[in-house]
N, C-alpha and C positions, 0 to 999 in steps of 0.2 A: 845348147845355143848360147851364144858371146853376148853378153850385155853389149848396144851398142847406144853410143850417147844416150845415155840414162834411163835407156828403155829397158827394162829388167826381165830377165828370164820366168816364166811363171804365167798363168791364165791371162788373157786378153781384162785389161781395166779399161771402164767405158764409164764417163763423166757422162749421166741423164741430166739437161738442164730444161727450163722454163724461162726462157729471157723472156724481160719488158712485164708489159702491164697484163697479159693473158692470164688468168684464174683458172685455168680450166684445166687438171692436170690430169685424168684418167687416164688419156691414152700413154701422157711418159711412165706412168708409173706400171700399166701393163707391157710395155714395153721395157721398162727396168727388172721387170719380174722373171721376162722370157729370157734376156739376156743371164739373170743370174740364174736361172733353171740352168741354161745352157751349160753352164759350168764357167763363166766369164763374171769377175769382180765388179759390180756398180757400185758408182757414188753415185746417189740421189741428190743437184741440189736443193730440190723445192722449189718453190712458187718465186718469182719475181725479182729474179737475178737478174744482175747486169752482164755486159758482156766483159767486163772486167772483172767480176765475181765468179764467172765459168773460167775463162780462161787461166786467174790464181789458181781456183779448184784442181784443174788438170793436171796443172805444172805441180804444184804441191804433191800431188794423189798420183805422179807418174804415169799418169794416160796415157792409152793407145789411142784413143777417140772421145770424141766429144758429139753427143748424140743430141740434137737440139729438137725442141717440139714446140712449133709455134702452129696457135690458133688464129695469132690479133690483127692481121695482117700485115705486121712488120719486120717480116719473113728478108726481104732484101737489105734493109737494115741493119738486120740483127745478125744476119749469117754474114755479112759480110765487115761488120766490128769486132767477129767472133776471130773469121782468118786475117784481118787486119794486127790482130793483139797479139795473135800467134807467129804472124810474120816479125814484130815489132819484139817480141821477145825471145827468139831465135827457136821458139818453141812450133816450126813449122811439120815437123814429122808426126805430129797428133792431128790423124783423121777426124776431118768434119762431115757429118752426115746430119741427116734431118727428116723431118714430119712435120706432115701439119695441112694445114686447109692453107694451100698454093698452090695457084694457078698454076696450069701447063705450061702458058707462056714465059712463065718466070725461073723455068727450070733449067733452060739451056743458060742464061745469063748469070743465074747461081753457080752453074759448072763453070762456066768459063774464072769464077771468082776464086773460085777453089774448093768448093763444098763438093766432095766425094758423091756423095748419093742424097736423094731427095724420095722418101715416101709416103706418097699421099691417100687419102683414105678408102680403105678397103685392101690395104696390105697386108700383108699373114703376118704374125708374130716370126711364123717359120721363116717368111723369105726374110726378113731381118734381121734373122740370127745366123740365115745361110751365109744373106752377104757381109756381116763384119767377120762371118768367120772365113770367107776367101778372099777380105780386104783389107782387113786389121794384120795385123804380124802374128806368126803362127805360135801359140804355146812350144815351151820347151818338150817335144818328145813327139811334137805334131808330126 
């Protein structure tokens, strides 16, 4: 597989973050866990990122995605400073996805913003690992 704009041959790297004020981090981090079972590289960043603090991280860390998990209800906010910062630093090709306690209604108008997928509670670890791995860009040898 071709390196293409700085996206590097080699297992799916997926940025777990925790934007804003949300303390509650179990579910990112059983969700960082499934992912790295899977065979796919996480960065963890912990509790109470910004979205300019995710977005460095990705760029930095060469990410396929950026896997968000908000509790606090500032879900359209956050997801949406997240592809704003992406769009503004040409770093548009890193998949946004997400989790969290959000409304239904709020999920078509996140799509429209550009967040990939939205999974809300009572998702498989499975189906989360199925879909970055028929979303994200495929490993060299995939």
């Amino acid at each position: 597989m071709e390196a293409v704009m700085g996206v590097a041959a080699g297992p799916i790297r997926v940025v777990v973050a925790k934007p804003g004020l949300d303390g509650h981090d179990r579910g990112a981090k059983v969700i960082a866990r499934a992912l790295r079972d899977a065979g796919m590289e996480v960065i963890y960043t912990g509790l109470h990122q910004t979205p300019e603090q995710i977005v460095d991280t990705a760029i930095q860390e060469d990410a396929d995605a950026i896997g968000l998990s908000i509790l606090s209800g500032a879900h359209n906010t956050l997801f949406a400073a997240v592809i704003e910062l992406l769009k503004e630093r040409d770093a548009e090709d890193i998949l946004v996805f997400g989790g969290g306690i959000i409304p239904e209604a709020d999920i078509p108008p996140l799509k429209e913003k550009g967040v990939a997928e939205i999974f809300t509670p009572g998702a498989t670890t499975a189906s989360i690992v199925d879909w970055v791995r028929a979303n994200v860009r495929q490993p060299a040898g995939a």
